[in-house]
LUMBABA-878646 format. One record per atom (N, C-alpha, C, CB): residue in one letter; x, y, z. Coordinates in steps of 0.1 Angstrom, whole numbers, plus 5000, padded with zeros to 4 digits. Glycine has a CB too. Layout:
// residues N
aXYZ;...
// end
This chain:
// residues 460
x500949885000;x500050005000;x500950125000;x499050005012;x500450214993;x501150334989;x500250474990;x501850314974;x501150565001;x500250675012;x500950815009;x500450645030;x500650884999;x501651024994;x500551135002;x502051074971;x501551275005;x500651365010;x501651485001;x500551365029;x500351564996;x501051674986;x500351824989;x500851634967;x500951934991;x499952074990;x499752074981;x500252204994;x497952124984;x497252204976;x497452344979;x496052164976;x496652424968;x496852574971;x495552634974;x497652644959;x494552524981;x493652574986;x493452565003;x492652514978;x494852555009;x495352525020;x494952445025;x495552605028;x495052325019;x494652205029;x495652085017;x492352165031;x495851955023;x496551855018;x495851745009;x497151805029;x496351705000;x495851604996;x496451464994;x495351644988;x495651325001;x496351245004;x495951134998;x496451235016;x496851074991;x496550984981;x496850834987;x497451024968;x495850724982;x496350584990;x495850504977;x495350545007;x496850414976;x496850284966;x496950204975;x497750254955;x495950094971;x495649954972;x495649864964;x494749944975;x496949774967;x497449704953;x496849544958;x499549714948;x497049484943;x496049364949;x497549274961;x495149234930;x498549284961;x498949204976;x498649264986;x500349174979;x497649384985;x497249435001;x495949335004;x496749645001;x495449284994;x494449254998;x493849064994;x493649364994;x494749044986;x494248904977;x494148814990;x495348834963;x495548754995;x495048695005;x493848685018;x495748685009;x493248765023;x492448835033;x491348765024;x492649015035;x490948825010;x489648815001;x489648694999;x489348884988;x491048584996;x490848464992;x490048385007;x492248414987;x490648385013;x490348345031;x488948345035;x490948465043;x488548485032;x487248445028;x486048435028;x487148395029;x486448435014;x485348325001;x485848235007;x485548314983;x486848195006;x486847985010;x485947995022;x488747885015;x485948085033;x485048075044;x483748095040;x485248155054;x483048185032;x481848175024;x481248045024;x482148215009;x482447975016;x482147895006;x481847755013;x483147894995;x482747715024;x482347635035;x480347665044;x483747675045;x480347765043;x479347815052;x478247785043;x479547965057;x478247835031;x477547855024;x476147755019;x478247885017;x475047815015;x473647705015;x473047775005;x472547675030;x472847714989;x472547754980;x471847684974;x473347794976;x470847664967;x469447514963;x470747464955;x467347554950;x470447364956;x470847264945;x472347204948;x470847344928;x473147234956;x474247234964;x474447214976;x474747324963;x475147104982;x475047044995;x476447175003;x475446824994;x476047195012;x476947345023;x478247225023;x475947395047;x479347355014;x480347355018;x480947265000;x480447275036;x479947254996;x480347214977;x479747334969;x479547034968;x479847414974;x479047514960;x479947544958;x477947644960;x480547534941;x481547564932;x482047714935;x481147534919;x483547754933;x484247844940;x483547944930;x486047834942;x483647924916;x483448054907;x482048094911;x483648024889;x480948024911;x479548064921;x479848154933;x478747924929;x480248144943;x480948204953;x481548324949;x481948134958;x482548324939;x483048454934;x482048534930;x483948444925;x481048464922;x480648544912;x479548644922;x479948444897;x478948544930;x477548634942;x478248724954;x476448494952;x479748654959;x480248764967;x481948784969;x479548734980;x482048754952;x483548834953;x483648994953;x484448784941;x482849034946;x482649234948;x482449254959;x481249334940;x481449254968;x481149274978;x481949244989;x480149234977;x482949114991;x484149064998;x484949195002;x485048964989;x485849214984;x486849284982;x486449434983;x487449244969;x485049484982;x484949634984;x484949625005;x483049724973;x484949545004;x484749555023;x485949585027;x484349415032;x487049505022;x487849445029;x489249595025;x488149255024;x489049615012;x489749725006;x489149845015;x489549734989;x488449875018;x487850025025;x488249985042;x485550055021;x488249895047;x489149855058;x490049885058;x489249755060;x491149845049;x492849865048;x492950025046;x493649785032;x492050065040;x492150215036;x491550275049;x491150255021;x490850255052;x490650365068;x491550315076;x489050345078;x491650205077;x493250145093;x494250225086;x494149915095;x494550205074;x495950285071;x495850415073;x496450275057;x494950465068;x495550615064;x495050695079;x494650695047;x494050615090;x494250665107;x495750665107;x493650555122;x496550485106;x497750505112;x498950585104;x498250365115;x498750635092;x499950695086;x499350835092;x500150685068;x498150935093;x498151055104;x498651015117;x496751105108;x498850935119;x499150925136;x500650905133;x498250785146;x501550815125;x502650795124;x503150945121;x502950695115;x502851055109;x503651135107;x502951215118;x503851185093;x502751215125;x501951315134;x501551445128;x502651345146;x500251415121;x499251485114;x498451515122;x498751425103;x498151655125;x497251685129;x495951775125;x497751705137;x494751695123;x493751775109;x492551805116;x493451675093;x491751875109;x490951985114;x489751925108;x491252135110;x488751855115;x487751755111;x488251655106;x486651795103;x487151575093;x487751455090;x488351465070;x486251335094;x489251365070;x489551365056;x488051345050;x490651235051;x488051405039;x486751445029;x487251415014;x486351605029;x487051255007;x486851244993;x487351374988;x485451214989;x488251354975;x488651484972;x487851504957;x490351494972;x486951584954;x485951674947;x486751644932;x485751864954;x487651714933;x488751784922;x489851644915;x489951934933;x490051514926;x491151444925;x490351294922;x492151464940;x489551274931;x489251154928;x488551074915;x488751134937;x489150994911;x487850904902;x487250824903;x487950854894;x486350734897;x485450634894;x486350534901;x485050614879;x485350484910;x485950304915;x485750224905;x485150214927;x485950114902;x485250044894;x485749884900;x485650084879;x484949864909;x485149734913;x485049654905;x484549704922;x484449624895;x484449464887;x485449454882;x483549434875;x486249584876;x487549554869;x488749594870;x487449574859;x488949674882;x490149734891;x490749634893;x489849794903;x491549624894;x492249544903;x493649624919;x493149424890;x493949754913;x494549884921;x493649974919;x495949934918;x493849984933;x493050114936;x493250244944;x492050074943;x492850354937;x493750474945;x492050554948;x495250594931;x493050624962;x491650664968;x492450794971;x490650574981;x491650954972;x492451064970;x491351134982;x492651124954;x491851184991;x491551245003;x492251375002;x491951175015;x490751505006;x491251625014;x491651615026;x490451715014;x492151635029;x492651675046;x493151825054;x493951585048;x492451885059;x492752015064;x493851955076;x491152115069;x495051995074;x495952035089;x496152155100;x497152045085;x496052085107;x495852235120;x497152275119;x495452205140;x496952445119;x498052505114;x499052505128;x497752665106;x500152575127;x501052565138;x500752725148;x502852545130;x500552685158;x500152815168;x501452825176;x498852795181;x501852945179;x502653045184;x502053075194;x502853165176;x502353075209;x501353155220;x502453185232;x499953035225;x502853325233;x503553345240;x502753495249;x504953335232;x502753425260;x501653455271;x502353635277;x501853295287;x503353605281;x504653675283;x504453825272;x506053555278;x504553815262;x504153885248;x502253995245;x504253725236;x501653905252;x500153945245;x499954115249;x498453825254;x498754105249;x498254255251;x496954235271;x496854315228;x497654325273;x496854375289;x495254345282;x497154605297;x494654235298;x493654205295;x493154275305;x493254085293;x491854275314;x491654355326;x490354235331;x491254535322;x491054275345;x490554165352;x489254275365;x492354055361;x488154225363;x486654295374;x486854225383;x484954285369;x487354275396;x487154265412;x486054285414;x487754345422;x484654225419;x483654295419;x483354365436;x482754195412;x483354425441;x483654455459;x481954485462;x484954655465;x482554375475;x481654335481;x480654445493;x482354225487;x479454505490;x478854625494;x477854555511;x477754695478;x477754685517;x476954655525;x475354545524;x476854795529;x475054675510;x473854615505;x473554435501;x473754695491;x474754435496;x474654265493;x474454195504;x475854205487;x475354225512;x475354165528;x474454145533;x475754225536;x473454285535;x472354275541;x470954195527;x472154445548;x470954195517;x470054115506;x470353975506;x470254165490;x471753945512;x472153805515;x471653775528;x473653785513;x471653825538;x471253835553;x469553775554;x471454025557;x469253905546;x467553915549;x466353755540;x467054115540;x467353695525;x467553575520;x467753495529;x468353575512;x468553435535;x469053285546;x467553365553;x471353285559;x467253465561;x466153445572;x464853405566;x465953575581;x464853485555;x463453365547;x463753265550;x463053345531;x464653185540;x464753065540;x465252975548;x465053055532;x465153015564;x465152925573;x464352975582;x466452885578;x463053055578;x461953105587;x461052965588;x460953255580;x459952985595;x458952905597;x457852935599;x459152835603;x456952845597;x455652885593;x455052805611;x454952795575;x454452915621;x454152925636;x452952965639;x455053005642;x452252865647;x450652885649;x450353035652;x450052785661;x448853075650;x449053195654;x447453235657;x449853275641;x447453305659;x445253345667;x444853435654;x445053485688;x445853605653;x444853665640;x445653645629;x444553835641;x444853645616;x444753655606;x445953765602;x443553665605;x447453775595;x447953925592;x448053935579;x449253975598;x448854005574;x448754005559;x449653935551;x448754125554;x451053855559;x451353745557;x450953635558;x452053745560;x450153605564;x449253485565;x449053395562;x448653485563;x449553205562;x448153145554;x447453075564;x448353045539;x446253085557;x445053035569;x444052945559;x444053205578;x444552805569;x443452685566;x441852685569;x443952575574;x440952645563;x439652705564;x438952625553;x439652875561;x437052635560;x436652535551;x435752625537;x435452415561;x435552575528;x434852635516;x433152565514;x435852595501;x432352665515;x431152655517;x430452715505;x430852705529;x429652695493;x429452775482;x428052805482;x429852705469;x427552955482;x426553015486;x425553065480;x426853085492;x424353025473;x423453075466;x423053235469;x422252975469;x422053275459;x422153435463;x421153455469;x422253535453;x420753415480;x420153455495;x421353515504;x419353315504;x422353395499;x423653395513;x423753315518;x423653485524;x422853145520;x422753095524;x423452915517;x421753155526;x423852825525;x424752735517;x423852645502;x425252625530;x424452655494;x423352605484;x423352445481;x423652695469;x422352435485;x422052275483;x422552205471;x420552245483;x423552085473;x424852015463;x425552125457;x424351925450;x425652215466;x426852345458;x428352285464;x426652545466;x429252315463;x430352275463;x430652315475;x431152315452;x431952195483;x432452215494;x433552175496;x431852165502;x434752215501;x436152195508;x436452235515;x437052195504;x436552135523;x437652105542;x439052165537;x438051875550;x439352215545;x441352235552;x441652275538;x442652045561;x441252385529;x441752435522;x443052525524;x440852475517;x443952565522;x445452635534;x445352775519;x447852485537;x444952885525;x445352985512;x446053075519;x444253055503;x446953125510;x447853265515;x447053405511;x449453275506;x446753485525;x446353615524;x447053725513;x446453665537;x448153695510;x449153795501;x448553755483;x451153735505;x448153675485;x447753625470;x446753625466;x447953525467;x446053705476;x444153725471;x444453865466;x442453725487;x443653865457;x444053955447;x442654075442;x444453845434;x441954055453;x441054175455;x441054205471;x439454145449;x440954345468;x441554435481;x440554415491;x441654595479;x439654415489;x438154425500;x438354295505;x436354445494;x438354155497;x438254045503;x439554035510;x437853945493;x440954085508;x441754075516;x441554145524;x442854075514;x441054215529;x440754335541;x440054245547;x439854505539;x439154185544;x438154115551;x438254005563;x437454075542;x439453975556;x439953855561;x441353895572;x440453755547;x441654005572;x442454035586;x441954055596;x443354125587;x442654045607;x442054065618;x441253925626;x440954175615;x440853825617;x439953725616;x440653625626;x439753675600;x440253505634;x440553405640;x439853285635;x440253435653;x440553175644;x439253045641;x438053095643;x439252905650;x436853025641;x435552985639;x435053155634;x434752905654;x435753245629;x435653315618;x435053315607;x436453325615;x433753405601;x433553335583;x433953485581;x431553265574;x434453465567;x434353565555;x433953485543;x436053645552;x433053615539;x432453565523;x433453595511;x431053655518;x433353535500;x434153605486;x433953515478;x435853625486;x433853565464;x433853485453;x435653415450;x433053595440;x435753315449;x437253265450;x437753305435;x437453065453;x436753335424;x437553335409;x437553535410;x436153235391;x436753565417;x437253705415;x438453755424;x436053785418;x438953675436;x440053665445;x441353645444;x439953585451;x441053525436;x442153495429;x442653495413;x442153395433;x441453525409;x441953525394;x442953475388;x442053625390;x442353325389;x442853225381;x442153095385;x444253205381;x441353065376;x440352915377;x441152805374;x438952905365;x442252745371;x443352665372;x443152645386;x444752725365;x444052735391;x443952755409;x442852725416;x444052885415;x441952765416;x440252735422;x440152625422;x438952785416;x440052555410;x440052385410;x440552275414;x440252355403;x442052345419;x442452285426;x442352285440;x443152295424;x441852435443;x441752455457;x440152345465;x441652645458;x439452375455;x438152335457;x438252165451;x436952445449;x438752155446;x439152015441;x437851965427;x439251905457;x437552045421;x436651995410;x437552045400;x435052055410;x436952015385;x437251995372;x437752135368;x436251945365;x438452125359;x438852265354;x437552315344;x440352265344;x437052205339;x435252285332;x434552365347;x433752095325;x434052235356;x433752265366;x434352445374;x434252145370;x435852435368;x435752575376;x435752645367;x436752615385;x435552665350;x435452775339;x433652865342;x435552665321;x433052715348;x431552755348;x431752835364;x430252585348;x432252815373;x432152875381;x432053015386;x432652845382;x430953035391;x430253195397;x429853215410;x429053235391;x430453335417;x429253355429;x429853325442;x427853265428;x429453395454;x430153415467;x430353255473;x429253525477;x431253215479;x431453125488;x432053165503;x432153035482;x431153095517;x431653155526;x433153135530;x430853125536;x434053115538;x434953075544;x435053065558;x435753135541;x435252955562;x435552975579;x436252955581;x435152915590;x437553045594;x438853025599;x438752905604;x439353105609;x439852775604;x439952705611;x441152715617;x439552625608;x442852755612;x443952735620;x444452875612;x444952565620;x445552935619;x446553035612;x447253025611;x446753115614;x448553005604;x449552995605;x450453155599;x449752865600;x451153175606;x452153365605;x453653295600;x452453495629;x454253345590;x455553295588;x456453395597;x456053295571;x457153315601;x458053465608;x459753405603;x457853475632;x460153505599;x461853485593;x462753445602;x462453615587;x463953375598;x464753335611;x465053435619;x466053255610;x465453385632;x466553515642;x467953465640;x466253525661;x468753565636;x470053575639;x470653515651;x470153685639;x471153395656;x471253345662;x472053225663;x470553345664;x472753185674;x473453015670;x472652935665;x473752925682;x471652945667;x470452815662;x470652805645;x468352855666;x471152985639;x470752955627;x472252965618;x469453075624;x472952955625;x473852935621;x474452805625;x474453025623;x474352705633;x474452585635;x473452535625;x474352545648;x472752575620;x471552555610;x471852515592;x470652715611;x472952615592;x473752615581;x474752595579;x473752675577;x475952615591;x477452575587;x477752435592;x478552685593;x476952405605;x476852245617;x477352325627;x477952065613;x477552255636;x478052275649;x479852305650;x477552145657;x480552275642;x481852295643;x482352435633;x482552165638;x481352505629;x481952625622;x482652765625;x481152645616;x482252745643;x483052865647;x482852965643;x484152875644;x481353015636;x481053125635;x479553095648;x480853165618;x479753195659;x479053215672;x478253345671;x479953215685;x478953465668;x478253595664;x478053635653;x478853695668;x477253755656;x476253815643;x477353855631;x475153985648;x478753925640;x480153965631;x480353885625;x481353995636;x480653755632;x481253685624;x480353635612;x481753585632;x479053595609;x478353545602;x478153625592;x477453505606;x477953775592;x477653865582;x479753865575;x476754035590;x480853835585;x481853785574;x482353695568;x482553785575;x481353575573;x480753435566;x480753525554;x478953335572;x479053535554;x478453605539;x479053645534;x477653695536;x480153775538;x480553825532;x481853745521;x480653935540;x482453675525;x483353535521;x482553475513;x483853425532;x481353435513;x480653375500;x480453435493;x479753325499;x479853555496;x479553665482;x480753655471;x479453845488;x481953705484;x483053745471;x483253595463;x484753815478;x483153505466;x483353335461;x482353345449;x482753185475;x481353385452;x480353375439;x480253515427;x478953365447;x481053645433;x480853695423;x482253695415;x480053815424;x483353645422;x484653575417;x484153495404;x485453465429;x483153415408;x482653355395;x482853435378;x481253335399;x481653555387;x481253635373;x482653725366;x479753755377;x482953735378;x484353765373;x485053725363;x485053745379;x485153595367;x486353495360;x485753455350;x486953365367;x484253485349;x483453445337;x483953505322;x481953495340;x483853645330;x484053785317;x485353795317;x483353945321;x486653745322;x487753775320;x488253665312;x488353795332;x487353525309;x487753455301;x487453455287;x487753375305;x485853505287;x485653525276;x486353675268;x484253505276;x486953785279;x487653855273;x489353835268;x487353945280;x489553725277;x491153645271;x490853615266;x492153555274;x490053525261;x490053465249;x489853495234;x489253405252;x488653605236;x489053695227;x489953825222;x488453705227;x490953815231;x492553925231;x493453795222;x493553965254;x492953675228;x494153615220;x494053565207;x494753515227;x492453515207;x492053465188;x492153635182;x489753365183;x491853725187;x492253865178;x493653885173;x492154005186;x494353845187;x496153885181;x496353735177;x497553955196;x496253625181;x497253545172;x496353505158;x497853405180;x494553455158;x493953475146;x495153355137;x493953665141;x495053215141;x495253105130;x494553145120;x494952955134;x495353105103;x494953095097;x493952955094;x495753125092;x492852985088;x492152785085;x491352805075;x491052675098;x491552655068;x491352675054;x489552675056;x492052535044;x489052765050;x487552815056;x486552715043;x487353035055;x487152695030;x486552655022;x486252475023;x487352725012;x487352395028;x487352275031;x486352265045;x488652235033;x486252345053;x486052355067;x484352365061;x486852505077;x483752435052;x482752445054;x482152355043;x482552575055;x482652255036;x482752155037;x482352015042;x483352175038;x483152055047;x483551955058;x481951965069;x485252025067;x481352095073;x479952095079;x479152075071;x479552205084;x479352045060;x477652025053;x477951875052;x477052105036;x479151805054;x479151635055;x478351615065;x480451545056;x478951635077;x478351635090;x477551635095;x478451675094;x476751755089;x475551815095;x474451775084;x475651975098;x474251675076;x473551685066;x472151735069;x473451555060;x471651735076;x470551815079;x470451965076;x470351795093;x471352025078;x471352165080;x471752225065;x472352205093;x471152325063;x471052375050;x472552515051;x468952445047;x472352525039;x473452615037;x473952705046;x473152685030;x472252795040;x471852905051;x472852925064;x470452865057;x472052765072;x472352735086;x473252785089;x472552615091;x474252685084;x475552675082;x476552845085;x475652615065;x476052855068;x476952985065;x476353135079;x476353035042;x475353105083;x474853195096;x475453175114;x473253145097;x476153045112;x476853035126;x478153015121;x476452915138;x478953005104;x479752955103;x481253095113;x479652915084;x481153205110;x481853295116;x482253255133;x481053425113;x481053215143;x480953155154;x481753045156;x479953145156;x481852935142;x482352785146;x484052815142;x481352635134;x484052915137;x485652955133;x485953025141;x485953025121;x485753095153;x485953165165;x486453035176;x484353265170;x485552955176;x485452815186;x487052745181;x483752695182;x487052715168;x488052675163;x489552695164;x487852695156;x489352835162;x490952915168;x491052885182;x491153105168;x490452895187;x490852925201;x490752775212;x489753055205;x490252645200;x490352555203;x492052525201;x489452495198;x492552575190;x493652575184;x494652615194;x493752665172;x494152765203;x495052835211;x495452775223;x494452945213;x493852665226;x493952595239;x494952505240;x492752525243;x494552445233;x495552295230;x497052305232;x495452235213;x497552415220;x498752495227;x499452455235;x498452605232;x498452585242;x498652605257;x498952495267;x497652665261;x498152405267;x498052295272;x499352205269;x496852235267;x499552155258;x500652065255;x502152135263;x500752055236;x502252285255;x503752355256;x504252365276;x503452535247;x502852375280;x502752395297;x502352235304;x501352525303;x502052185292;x502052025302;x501152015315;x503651985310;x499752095311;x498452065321;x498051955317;x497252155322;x497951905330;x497351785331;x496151805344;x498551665335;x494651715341;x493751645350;x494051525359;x492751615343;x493751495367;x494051375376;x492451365374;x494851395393;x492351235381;x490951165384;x490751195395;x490651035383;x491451255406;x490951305421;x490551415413;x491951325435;x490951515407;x490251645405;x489051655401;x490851705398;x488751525390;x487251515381;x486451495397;x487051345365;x487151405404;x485851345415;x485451465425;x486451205427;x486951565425;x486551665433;x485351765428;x487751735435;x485551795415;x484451885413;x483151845410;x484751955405;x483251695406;x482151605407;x481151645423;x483051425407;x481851645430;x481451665442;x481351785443;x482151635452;x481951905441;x481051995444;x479752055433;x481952085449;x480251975424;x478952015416;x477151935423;x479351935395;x477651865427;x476551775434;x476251855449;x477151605437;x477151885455;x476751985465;x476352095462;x477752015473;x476452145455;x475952285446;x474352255447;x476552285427;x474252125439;x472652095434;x472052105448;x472151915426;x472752045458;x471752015471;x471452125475;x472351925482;x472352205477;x472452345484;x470952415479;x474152455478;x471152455463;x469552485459;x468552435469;x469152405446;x468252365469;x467252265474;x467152305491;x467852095471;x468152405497;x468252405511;x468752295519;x467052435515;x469652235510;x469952095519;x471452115521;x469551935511;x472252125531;x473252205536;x474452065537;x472752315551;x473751955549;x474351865560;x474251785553;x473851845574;x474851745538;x474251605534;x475251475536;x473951615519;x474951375544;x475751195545;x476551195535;x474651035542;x477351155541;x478851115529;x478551055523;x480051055532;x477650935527;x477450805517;x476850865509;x476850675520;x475350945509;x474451005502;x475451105485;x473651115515;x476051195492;x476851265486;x477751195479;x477351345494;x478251085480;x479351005474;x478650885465;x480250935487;x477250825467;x476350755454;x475950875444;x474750685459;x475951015449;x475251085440;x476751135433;x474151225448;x478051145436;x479351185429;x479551085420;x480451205439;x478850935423;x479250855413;x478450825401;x479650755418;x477150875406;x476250865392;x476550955383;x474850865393;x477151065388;x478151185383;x478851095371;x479551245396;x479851055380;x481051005369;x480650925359;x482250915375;x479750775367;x479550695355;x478750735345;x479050585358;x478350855343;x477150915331;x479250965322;x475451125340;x479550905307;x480250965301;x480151115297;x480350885292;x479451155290;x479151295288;x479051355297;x478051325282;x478251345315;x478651455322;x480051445329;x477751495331;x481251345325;x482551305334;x483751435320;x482851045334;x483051405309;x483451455301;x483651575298;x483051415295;x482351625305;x481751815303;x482751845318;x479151855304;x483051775326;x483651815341;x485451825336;x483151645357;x486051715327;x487251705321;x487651855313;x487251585310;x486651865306;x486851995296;x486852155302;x485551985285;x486052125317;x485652255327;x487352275336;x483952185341;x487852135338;x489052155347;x490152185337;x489552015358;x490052155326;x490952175315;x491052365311;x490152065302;x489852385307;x489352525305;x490152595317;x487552555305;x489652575332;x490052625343;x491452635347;x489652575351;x492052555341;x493852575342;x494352645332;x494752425342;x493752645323;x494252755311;x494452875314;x493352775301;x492952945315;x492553075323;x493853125334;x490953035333;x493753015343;x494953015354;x496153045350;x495152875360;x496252975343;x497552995335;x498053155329;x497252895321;x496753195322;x497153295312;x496653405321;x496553285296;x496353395335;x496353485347;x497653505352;x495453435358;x498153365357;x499653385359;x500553475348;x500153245358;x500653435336;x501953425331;x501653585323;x502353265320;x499953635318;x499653725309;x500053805319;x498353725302;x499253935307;x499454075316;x498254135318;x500454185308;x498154135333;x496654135337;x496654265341;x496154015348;x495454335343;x495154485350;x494154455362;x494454605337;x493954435373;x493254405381;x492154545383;x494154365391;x490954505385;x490454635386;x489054655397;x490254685371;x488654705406;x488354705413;x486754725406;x489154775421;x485854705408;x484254795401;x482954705411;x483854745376;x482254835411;x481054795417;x479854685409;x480354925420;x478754615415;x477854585410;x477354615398;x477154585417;x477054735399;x476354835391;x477154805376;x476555005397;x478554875380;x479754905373;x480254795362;x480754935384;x479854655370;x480054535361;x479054485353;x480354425368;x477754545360;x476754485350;x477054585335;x474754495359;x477054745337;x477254835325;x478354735316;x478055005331;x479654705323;x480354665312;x479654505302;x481954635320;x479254455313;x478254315305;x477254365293;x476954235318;x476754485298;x475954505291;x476354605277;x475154535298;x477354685282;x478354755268;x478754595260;x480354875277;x479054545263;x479854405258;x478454355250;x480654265273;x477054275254;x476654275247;x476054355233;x476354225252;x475854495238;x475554575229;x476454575215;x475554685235;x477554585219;x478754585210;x478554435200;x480454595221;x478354365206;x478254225200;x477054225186;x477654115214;x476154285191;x474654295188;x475054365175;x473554385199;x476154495177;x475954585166;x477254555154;x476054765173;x477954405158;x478554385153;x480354455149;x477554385146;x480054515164;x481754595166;x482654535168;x482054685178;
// end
């Protein structure tokens, strides 16, 4: 077998492979004679049907198998031997190739495009000042983070009146227009509604002040406005509550008053456990204040990477052969029409470079992932989820089945590989680039997010 690689001058390679018949005669002879043993054809007892029969029903079909085998194993291992490194997949060449002709070939040349990833230059040391958003941490946050945790570790505490936080369980009685209960009109026990969500003013007036064995009247669809809701509350049909009209009484039966947490050991043993050493109010508002900055470090590092990243595909800007490349997406993507294509193609060539840039980076600095790292963030991505949920104190064991259904899912072990990969880069080109640190408020960072998308929008 014979493997030439030659430039074209449409910047990409073209790679030529012959298949002569000692690449393949023995393999095809092997078998057909195994065919031919196997084989059950009328009139012929298995394992005598004459060889030229055999040839004639599956000698093409043998040899186009076996030849397109040799030709994909080879020409993987001759990229990998010269250490070729190409930009999607070899693509039949348009311009080079000819007609197969299996019945009467006996050599065969098969002619491949191949785009090569061009050679990147990335010297960190060299680039242009990126600027890095400190975002500083304000009273205000503190206290919007403060007054958050006491909702969400308040509780809902019996109570005698009715206030305007409220909700109050109570039965539903449906009332003909005397005022009086209407015979087979609709009824529900221990309905629980919130005073804040009645949605006419009089009937919420009506209802403060109120205790058990309390009535207030109200129509529930003019209250609440929304018959979805009513139906459920009252528990009939959603026809059932479209048709629905007309006052129903209510009687208090229990109250319950939410009241937000207190600032306290309780509620901080509540959230950090009992070993966290935060005892006072100081100390816990410098808790918060330590997570805040943790989380908007995030947004930080968010916009400082998508602004390295684009400092460096601006200045270094690989060349790539754009014509093969696009190409190369309509093999791929057969679904997707030109249009598609040619409408994100500018986007998939942004992704590209700077896939180009990563890799780089990566090889020349020798970052590497460990598998304790994937498990580590495995873990805290799973703690993350719980935290949502208000779940703070979760069992190791619990936390450690849920880190592994993590891993064994391939695609999300994969998307966690590419996140710690991305994350040492950044790191990297924090270290080594030339960074401008800069201090800016809330406010101050959202303006630039939002100068940034504007600019995007208008195509600057």
């Amino acid at each position: 077998m014979k493997i030439t690689r030659e430039e074209s001058d449409k910047g990409y390679s073209v790679v030529r492979v012959v298949v002569e018949p000692a690449d393949y005669e023995k393999t095809v002879a092997e078998k057909l004679r195994d065919y031919r043993m196997k084989a059950s054809l009328p009139g012929f007892r298995p394992g005598k049907v004459p060889a030229s029969l055999i040839n004639k029903r599956f000698g093409r079909p043998v040899l186009a198998e076996e030849v397109n085998n040799l030709l994909s194993n080879n020409l993987t291992s001759y990229l990998q031997e010269e250490k070729i490194s190409v930009l999607g997949d070899p693509l039949p060449s348009v311009e080079h190739q000819k007609p197969i002709d299996w019945e009467n070939d006996t050599t065969f040349e098969f002619v491949f495009d191949i785009a090569v990833s061009p050679e990147v230059e990335v010297d960190l040391t060299k680039t242009a000042p990126v600027d890095y958003y400190r975002i500083i941490v304000d009273d205000k946050m503190i206290e919007e983070n403060l007054e958050s945790v006491r909702m969400n570790f308040g509780t809902n505490e019996e109570a005698v009146i009715v206030e305007e936080k409220s909700s109050v369980r109570g039965d539903f009685v449906q009332l003909n227009e005397e005022g009086a209960p209407l015979e087979g009109g609709v009824t529900a026990e221990g309905v629980l509604i919130a005073v804040d969500l009645m949605k006419d003013e009089a009937a919420r007036t009506s209802i403060l002040g109120k205790q058990s064995g309390d009535v207030v009247v109200f129509d529930p669809v003019v209250v609440f406005q929304d018959r979805h809701e009513v139906s459920h509350m009252l528990n009939i049909s959603h026809e059932d509550a479209d048709e629905l009209s007309g006052n129903f009484s209510f009687t208090v039966r229990s109250v319950l008053n939410f009241r937000k947490a207190e600032i306290n050991e309780e509620l901080f043993t509540k959230i950090y456990g009992p070993e966290s050493g935060v005892t006072t109010s100081e100390e816990f508002r410098s808790r918060l204040a330590a997570e805040i900055a943790v989380h908007l470090a995030q947004s930080s590092d968010q916009k400082f990477a998508l602004d390295a990243r684009e400092s460096l595909v601006s200045a270094i800007h690989p060349e790539l052969p754009e014509e093969f490349l696009r190409r190369w997406l309509r093999e791929v993507n057969k679904e997707m029409t030109d249009e598609q294509i040619e409408k994100d193609f500018d986007g998939f060539l942004q992704d590209l470079r700077w896939q180009l840039i990563k890799n780089k980076l990566i090889r020349d600095h020798e970052i590497n992932v460990t598998e304790e790292e994937v498990t580590g963030l495995a873990r805290q991505v799973a703690l993350s989820q719980f935290r949502q949920y208000g779940i703070n104190d979760l069992p190791d064991d619990l936390l450690g089945g849920y880190v592994k259904k993590i891993m064994e899912k391939e695609e999300d072990r994969e998307r966690l590989v590419r996140k710690l990969f991305e994350d040492k880069v950044f790191a990297l080109i924090k270290e080594k680039g030339s960074i401008t640190e800069k201090a800016v408020t809330s406010e101050e960072f959202s303006e630039l997010l939002g100068n940034k998308g504007e600019s995007e929008e208008s195509g600057e």
